[in-house]
Every structure is written in structure tokens, then in C-alpha cells.
C-alpha positions, 0 to 999 in steps of 0.5 A, spaced: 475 509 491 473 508 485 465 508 483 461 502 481 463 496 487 460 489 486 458 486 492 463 482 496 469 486 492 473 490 495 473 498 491 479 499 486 484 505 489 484 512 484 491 513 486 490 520 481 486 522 486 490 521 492 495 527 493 499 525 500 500 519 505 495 522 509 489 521 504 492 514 501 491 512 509 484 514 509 482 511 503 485 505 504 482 504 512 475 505 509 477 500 504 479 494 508 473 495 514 469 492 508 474 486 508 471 479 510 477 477 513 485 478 514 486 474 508 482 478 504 484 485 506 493 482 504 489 480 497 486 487 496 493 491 497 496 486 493 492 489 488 493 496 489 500 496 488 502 494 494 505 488 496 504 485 502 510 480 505 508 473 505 515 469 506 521 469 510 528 470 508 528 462 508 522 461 503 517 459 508 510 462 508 510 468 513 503 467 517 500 474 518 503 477 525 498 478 531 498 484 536 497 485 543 489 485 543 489 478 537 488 483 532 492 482 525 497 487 523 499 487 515 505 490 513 505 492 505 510 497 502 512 498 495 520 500 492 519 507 488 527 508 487 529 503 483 536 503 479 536 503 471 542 503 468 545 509 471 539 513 472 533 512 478 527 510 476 521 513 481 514 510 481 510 513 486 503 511 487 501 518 488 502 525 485 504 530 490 500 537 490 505 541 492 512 542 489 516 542 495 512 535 497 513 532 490 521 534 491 521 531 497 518 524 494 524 523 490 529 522 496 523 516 498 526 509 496 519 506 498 511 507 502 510 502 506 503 502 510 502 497 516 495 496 518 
């Protein structure tokens, strides 16, 4: 996370310092336990380049789901694959360290996170 918070906002990701899913899970987990409320939470991963589906098919307005034990769960995903002409574009949120995981990243149509 990026230094410099203010009260009550919640940290910027430094997506140059995440390598794998693993770490970008972490950071994200510490980052939405000081979120005030779900609201928030859907808000703040929005902003860090995940969208979060807030409508149906239908274009209506998709309440956030509630699990088993009333807790809310959050599904966010981003499309790293797209198609430009008659090439793919990928735009991952993160770099992978190893040679064979960033090959790996270029088969991947998307990351998606639920929380």
C-alpha cells in the first residue's frame, strides 16, 4: 500500500510492488479491514482497477450478495485480454517475477477476487 493514508480513505494500491495473486490478495484484505462498510469497501476496489458488478443483465441494480453467516461478499474482476485489431492487448495489474508466471499471465482472460 501506498504511504501517506488520511483518515477515513482508504490506501492506494502500489500495483509495481505486487508480483502474484497471493500478495495482491494480502494487501487487498488488510486494505478493506479499515473499510467502514460494504459500500465502501465496493467503492475502494473500483478504484484500484477492479470493477465490482453492481447490475444484472437486465440493468437493474444488483444488491451486494449475503452469505450464509450475513456477511457480504464482494465479487471484483478486471478483463486483462482484450482484442485490438488482429492482435491481443494484456494489461495486468501486476507483473509477475518469474519468467514462466508472466508467461503463464498471458493465457489469463481476466483476475477476479471475491471478498
Amino acid at each position: 500500500m501506498q504511504q501517506g493514508m488520511e483518515d477515513g480513505v482508504l490506501p492506494e494500491l502500489d500495483w509495481s510492488r505486487i508480483h502474484n495473486s497471493h500478495e495482491a490478495k494480502v494487501c487487498i484484505f488488510r486494505a478493506l479491514q479499515l473499510s467502514d462498510d460494504v459500500e465502501q469497501a465496493a467503492d475502494w476496489l473500483d478504484l484500484q482497477g477492479l470493477g465490482v458488478s453492481r447490475e444484472n443483465s437486465d440493468g437493474s441494480p444488483t444488491k451486494l450478495r449475503k452469505g450464509r453467516d450475513g456477511d457480504y461478499y464482494i465479487h471484483a474482476g478486471r478483463t486483462i485480454r482484450r482484442s485490438v485489431g488482429d492482435t491481443y492487448v494484456y494489461t495486468p495489474l501486476y507483473k509477475a517475477r518469474t519468467p514462466l508466471a508472466q508467461l503463464l499471465t498471458l493465457t489469463a482472460y481476466g483476475m477476479s477476487i471475491y471478498v
